[in-house]
SEFI-402245 format. One record per atom (N, C-alpha, C): atom name; residue number from 1; z, y, x. Coordinates in steps of 0.1 Angstrom, whole numbers. Example, Ala and Ser with C-alpha at 12.3 -4.5 7.8 and 13.67 -1.06 7.14 Angstrom:
REM SEFI-402245
   name   resi       w       v       u
      N      1      78     -57     132
     CA      1      78     -45     123
      C      1      78     -33     132
      N      2      71     -22     128
     CA      2      71     -11     137
      C      2      79       0     129
//
This chain:
REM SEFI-402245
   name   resi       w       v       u
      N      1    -202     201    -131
     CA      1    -190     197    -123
      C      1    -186     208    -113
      N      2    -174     211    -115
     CA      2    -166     219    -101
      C      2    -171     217     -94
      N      3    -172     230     -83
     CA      3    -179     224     -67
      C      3    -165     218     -57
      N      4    -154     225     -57
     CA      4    -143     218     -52
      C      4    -133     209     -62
      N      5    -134     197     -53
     CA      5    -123     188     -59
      C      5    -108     193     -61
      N      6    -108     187     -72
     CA      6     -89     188     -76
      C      6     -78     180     -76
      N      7     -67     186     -66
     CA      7     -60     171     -64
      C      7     -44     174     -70
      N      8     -42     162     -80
     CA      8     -28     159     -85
      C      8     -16     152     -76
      N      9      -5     150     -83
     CA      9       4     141     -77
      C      9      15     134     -88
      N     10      19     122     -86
     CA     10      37     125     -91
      C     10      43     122     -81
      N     11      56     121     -87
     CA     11      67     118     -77
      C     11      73     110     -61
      N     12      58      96     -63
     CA     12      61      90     -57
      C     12      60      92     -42
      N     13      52     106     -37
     CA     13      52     108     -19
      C     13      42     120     -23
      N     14      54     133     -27
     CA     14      45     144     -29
      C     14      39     150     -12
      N     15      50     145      -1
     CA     15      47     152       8
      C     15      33     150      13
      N     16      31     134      10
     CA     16      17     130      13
      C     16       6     139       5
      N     17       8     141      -7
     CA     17      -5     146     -11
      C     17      -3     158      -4
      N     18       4     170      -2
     CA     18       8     180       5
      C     18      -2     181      15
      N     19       0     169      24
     CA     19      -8     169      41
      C     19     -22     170      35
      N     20     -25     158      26
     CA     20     -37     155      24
      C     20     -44     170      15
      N     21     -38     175       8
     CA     21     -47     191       4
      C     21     -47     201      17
      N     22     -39     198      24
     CA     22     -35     207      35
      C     22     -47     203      46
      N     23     -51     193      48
     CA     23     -59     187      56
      C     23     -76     194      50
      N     24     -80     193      37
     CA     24     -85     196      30
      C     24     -89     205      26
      N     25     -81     217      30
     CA     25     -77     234      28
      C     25     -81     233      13
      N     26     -77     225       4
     CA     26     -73     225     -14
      C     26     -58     229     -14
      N     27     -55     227     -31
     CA     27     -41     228     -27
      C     27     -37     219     -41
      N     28     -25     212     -41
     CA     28     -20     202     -50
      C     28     -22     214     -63
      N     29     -30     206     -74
     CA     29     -27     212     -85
      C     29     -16     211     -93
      N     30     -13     219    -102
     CA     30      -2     226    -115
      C     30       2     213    -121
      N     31      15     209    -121
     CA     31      17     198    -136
      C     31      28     193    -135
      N     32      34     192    -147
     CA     32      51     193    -147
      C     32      49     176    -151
      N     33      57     172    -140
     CA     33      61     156    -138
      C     33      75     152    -140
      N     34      81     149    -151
     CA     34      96     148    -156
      C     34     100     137    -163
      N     35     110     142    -170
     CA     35     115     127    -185
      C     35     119     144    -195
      N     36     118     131    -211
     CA     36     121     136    -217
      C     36     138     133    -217
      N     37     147     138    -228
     CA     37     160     133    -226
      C     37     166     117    -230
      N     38     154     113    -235
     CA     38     155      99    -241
      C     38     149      90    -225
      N     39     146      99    -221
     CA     39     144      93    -205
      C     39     124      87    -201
      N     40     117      90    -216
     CA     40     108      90    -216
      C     40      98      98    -207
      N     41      91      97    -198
     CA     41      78     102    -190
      C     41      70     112    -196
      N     42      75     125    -189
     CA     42      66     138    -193
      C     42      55     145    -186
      N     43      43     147    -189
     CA     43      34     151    -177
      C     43      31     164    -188
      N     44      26     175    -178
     CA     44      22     181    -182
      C     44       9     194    -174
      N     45      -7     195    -176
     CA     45     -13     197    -165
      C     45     -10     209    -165
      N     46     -10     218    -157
     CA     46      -9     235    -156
      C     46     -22     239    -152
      N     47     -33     237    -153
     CA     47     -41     243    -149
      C     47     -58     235    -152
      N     48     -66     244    -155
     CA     48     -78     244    -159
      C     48     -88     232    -151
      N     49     -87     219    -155
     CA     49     -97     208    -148
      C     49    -111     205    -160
      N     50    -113     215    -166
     CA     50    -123     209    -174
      C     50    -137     208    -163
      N     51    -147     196    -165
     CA     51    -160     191    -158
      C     51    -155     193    -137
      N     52    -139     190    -136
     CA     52    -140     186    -124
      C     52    -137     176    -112
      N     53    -136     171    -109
     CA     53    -141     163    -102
      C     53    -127     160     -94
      N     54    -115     156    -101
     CA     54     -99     156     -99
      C     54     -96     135     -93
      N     55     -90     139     -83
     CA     55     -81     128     -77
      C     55     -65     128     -80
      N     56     -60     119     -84
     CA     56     -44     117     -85
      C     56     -38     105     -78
      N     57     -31     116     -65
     CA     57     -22     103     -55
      C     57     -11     100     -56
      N     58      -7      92     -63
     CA     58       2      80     -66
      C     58       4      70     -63
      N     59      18      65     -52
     CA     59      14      50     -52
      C     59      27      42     -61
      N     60      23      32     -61
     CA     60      29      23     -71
      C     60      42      20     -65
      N     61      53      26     -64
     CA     61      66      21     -56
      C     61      77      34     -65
      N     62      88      27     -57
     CA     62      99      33     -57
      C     62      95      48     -52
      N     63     102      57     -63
     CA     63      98      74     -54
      C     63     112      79     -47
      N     64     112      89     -40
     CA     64     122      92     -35
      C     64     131      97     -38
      N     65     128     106     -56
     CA     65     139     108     -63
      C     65     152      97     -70
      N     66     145      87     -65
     CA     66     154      74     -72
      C     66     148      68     -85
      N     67     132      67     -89
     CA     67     130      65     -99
      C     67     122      50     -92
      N     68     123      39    -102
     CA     68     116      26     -99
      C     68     104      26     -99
      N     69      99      16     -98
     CA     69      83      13     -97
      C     69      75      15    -110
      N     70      80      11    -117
     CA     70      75       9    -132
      C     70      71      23    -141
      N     71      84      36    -129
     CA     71      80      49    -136
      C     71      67      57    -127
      N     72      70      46    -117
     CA     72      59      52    -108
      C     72      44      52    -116
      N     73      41      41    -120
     CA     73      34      33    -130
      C     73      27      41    -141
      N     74      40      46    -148
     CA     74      39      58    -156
      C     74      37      67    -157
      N     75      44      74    -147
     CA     75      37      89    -142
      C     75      20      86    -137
      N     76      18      80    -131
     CA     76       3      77    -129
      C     76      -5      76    -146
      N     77      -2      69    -148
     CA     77     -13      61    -159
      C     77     -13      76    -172
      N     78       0      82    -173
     CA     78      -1      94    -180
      C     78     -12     102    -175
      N     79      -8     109    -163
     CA     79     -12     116    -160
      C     79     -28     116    -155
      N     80     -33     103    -156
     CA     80     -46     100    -155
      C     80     -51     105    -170
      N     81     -44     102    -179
     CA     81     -49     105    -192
      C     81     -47     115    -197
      N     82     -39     126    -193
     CA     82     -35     137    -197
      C     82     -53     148    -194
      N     83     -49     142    -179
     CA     83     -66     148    -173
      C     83     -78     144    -179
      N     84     -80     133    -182
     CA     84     -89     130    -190
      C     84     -88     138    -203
      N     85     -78     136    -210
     CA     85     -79     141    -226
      C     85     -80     161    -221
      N     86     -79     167    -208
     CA     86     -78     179    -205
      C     86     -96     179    -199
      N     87    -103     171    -203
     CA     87    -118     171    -199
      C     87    -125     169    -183
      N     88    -113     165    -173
     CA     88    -117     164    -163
      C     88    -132     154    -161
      N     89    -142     161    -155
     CA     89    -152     155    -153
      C     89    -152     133    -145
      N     90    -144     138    -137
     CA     90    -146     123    -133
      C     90    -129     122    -124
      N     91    -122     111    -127
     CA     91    -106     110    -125
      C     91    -110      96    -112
      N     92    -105     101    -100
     CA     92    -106      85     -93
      C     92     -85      87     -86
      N     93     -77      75     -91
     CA     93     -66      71     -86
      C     93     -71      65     -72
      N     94     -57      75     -68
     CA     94     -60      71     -47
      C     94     -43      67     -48
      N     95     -39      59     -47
     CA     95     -31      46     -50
      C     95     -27      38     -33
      N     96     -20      46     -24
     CA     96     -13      41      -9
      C     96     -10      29      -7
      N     97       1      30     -17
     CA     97      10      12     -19
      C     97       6      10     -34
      N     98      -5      -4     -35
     CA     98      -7     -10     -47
      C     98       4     -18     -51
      N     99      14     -13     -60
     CA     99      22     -23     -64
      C     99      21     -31     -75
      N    100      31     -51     -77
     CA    100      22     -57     -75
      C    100      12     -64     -76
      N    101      13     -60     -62
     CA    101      -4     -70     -54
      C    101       3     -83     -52
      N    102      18     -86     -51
     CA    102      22     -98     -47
      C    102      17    -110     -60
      N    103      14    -102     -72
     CA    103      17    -110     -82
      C    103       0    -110     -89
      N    104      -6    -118     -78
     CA    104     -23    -118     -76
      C    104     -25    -124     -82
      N    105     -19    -136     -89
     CA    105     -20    -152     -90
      C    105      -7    -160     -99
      N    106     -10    -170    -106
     CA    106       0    -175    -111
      C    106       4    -189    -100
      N    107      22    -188    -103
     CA    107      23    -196     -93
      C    107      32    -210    -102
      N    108      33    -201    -112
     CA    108      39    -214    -123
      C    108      31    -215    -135
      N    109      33    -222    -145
     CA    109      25    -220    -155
      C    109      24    -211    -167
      N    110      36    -206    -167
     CA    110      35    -197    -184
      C    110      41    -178    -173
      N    111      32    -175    -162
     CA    111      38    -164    -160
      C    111      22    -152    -157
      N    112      24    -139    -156
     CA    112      14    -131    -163
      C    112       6    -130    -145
      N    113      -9    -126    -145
     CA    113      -8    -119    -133
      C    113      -7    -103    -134
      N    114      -1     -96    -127
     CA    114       7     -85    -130
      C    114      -6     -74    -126
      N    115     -12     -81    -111
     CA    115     -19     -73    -104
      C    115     -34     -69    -112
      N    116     -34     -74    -120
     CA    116     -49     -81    -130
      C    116     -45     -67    -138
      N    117     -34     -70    -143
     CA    117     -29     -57    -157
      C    117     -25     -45    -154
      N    118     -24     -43    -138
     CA    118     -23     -29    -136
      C    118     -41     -25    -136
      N    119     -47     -32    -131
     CA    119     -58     -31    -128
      C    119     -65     -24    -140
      N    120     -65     -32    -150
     CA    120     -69     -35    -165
      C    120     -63     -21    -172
      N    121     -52     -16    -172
     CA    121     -48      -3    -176
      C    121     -48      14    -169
      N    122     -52       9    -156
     CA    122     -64      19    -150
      C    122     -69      23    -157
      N    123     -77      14    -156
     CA    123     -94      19    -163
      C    123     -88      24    -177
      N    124     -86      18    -187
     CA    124     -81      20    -200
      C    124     -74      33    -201
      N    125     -67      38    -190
     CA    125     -61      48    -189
      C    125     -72      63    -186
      N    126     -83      60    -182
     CA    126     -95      71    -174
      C    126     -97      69    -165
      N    127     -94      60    -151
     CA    127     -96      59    -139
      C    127    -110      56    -139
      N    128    -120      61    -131
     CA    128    -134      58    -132
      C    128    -139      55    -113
      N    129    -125      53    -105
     CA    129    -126      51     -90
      C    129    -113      46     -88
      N    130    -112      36     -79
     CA    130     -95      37     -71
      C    130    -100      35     -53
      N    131     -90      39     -48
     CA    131     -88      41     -36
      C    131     -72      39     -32
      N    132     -72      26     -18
     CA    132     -64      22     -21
      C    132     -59      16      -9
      N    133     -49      11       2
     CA    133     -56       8      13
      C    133     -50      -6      19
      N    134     -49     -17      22
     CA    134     -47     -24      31
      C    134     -42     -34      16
      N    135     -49     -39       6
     CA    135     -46     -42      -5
      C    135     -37     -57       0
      N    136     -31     -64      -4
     CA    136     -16     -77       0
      C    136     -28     -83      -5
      N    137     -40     -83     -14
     CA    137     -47     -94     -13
      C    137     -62     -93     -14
      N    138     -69     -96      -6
     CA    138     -84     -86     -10
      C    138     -88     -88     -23
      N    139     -87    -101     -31
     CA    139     -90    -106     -44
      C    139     -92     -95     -55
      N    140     -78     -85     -56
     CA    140     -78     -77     -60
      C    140     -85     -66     -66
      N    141     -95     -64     -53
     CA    141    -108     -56     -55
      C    141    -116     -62     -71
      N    142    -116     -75     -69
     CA    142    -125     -84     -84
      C    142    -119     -79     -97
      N    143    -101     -75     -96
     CA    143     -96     -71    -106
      C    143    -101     -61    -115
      N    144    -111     -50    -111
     CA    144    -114     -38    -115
      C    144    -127     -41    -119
      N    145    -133     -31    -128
     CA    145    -148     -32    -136
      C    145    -149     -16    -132
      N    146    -143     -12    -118
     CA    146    -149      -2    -114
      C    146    -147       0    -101
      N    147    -156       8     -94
     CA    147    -157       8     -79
      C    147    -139       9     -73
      N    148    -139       2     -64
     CA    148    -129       0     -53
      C    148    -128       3     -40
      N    149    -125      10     -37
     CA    149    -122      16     -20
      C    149    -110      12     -17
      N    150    -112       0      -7
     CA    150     -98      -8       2
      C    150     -98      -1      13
      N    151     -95       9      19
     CA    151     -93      14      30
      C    151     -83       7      43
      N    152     -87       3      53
     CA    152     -80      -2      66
      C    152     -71       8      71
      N    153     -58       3      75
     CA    153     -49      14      87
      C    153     -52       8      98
      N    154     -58      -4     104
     CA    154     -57     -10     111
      C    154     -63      -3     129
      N    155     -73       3     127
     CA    155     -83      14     135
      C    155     -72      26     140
      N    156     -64      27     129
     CA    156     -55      39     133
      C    156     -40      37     142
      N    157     -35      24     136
     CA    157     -25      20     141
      C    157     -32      17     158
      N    158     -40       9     158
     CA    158     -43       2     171
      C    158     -44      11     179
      N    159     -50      25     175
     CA    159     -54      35     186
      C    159     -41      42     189
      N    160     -35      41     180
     CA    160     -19      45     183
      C    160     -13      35     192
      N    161     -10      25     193
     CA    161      -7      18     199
      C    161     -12      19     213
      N    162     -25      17     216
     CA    162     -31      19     231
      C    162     -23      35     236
      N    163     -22      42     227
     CA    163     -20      58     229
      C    163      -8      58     236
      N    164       7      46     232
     CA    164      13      42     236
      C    164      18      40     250
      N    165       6      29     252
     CA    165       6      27     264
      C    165      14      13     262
      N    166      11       6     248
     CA    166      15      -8     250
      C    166       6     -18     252
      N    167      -4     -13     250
     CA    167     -15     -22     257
      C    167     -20     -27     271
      N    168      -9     -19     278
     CA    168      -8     -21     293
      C    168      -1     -28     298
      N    169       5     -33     284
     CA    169      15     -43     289
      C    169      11     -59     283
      N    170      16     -68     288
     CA    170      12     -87     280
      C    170      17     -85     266
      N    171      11     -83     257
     CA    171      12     -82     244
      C    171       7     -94     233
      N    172      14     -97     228
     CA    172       8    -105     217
      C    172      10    -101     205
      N    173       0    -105     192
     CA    173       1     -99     179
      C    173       7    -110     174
      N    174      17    -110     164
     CA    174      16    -119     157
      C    174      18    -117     139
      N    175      17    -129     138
     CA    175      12    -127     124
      C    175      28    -135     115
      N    176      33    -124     105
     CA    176      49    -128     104
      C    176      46    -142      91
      N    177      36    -150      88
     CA    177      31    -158      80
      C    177      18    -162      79
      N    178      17    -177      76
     CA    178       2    -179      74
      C    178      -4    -168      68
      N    179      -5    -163      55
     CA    179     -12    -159      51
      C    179     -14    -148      55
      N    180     -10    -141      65
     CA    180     -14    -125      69
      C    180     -21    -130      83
      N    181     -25    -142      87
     CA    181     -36    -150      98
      C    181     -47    -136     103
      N    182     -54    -136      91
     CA    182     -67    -126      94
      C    182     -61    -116      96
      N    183     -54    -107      94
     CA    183     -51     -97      98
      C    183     -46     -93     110
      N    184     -40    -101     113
     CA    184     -33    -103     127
      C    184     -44    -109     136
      N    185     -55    -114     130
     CA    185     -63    -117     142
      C    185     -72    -109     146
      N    186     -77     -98     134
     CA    186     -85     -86     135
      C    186     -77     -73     143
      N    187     -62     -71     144
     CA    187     -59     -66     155
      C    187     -59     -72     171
      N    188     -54     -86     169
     CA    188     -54     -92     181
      C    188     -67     -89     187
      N    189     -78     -92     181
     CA    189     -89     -91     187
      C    189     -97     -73     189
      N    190     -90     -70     184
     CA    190     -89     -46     190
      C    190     -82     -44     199
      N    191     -73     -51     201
     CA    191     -61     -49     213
      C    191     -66     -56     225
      N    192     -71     -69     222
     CA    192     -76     -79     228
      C    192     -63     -86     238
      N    193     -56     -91     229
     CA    193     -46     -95     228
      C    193     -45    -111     227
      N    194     -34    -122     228
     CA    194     -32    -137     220
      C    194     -26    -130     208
      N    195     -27    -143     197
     CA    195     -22    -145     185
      C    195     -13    -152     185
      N    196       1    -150     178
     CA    196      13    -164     171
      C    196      15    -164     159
      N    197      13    -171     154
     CA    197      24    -172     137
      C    197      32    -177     136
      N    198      41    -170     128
     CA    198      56    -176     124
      C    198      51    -183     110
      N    199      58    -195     109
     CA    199      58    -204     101
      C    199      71    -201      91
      N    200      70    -200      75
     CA    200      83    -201      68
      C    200      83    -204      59
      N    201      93    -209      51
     CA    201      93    -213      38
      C    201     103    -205      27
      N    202      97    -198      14
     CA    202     102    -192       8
      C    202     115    -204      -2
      N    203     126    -204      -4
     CA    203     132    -217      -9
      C    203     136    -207     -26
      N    204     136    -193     -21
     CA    204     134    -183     -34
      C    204     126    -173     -38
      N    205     122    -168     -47
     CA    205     117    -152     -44
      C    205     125    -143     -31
      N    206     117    -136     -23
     CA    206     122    -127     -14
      C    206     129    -129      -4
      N    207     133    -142      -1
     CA    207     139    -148       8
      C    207     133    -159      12
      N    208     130    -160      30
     CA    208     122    -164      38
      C    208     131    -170      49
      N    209     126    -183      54
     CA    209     134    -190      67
      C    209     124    -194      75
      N    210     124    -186      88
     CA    210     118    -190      96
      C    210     116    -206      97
      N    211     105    -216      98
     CA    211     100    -229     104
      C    211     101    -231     115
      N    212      88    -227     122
     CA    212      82    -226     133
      C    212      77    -212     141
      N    213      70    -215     150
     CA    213      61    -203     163
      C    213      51    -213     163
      N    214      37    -207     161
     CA    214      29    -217     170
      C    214      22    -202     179
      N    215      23    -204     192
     CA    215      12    -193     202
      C    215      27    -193     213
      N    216      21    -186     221
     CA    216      32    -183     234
      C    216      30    -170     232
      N    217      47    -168     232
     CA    217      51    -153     228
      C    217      64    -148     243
      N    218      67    -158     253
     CA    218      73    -157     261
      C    218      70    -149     271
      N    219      78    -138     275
     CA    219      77    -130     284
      C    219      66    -118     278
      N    220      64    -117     264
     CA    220      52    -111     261
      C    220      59    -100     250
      N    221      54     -88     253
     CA    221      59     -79     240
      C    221      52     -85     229
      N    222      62     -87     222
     CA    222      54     -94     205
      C    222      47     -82     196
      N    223      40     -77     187
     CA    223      36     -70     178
      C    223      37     -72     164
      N    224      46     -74     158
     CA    224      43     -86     143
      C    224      36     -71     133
      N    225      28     -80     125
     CA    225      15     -68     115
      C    225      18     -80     110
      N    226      23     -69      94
     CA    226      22     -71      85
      C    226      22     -59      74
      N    227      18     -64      62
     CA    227      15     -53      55
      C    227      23     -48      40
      N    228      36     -50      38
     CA    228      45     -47      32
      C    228      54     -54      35
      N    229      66     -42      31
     CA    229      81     -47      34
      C    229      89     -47      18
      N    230      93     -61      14
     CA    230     105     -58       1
      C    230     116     -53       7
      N    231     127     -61      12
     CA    231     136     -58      20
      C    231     139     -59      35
      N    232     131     -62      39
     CA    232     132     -64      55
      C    232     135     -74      63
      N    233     141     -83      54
     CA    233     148     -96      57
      C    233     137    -107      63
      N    234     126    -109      60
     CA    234     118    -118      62
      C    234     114    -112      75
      N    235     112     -96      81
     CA    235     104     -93      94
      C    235     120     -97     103
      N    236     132     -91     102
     CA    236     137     -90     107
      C    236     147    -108     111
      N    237     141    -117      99
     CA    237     140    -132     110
      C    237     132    -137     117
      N    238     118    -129     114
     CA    238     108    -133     126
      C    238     112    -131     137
      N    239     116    -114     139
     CA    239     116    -105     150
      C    239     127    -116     161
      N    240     140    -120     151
     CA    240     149    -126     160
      C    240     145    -141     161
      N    241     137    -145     154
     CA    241     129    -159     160
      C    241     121    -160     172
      N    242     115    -145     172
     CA    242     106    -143     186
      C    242     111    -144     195
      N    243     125    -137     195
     CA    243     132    -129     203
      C    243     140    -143     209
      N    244     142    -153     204
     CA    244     150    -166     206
      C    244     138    -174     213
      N    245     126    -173     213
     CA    245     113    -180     220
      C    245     112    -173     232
      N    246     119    -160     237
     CA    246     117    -153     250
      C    246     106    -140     250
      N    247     102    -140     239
     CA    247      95    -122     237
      C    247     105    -112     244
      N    248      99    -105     254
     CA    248     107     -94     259
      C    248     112     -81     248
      N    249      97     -77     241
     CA    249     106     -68     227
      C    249      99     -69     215
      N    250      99     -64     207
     CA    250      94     -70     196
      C    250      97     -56     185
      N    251      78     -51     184
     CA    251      80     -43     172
      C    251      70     -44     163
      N    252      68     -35     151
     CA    252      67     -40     140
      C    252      56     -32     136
      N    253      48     -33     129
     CA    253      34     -24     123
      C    253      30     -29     109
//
């Protein structure tokens, strides 16, 4: 095996992998990431990975060139296999935003779980590692029949936050839904902070109506943590729910 690792990318946040070889003093390797004219996904490696020891940072979202998620998907899952069929010794996907992770579980009866089949085509693809970070559901991790690395932002944001200088102020965390509870309590309790949750009910996909507050958010900078945005709409009726309970300001992590 190579003594230095090798790092790929596609489209979806080349600047990130950039930082990340730059941090690393590597440097993004060779590979033409395109369509054909039928609009088909073209990878191509440029450079010599046979027996080494190659990462490909991809996350599962919309890229910035304007291409959807699904091509995001694509460019990854090729390009895992391109490397592999080009002999790379061992391929681990480092995967930022796992896209979805919403779709953990079935919630009716004849619908797929989505997050299971990305999972499932990894591996199938050559992934023999994922790395991945703040996954929408820890469950997730069970989806794979190979090692998982969930990495936390939570250690980094907090210390940013104190760095701030919002910690000096009556702060409370809150949590923009039951189900994001623990996480919002794992910061609350680094900040050493109260907790509130906003109560809601989805009446569709993607659209959310504030319920309830339960915690005292009055007179208190609110913090809402959560860990993905579709369109904004659901943080941005908490924010003004808080803001109607007497939160002096209210931001977002």
């Amino acid at each position: 095996m190579a003594s230095n690792p090798l790092l790929f990318c596609g489209n979806s946040n080349p600047e990130l992998a950039e930082e990340i070889a730059k941090r690393l003093r590597l440097h993004v390797g060779k590979a033409t990431v395109s369509e054909f004219k039928n609009e088909e996904t073209r990878i191509e490696i440029g450079e010599n990975v046979r027996g080494s020891e190659v990462f490909v940072i991809q996350s599962i979202c919309r890229t910035p060139n304007g291409k959807g998620v699904n091509d995001a998907v694509m460019e990854l899952l090729l390009m895992i296999d391109a490397l592999r069929r080009a002999s790379a010794a061992r391929i681990t996907a480092v995967i930022p935003y796992y896209g979805y992770a919403k779709q953990d579980k079935k919630t009716k009866g004849r619908e797929p779980i989505s997050a299971k089949v990305i999972a499932n085509i990894l591996k199938v693809a050559g992934a023999r590692r994922i790395v991945t970070m703040d996954l929408h559901a820890a469950q997730i991790q069970g989806f794979f029949d190979i090692p998982v690395d969930n990495l936390v932002a939570m250690p980094v944001l907090c210390n940013y936050l104190k760095k701030e200088g919002l910690c000096d102020e009556k702060i409370v965390v809150v949590s923009p839904d039951a189900g994001g509870v623990h996480r919002a309590e794992l910061f609350a309790k680094r900040l050493n902070s109260s907790l509130a949750i906003v109560f809601k009910r989805r009446p569709v996909p993607d659209v959310a109506e504030v319920t309830d507050i339960v915690g005292d958010v009055e007179g208190r900078v609110a913090v809402v943590v959560d860990d993905m945005i579709s369109t904004g709409g659901t943080l941005a009726k908490a924010a003004e729910a808080i803001k109607m309970r007497g939160a002096t300001r209210v931001y977002t992590v």
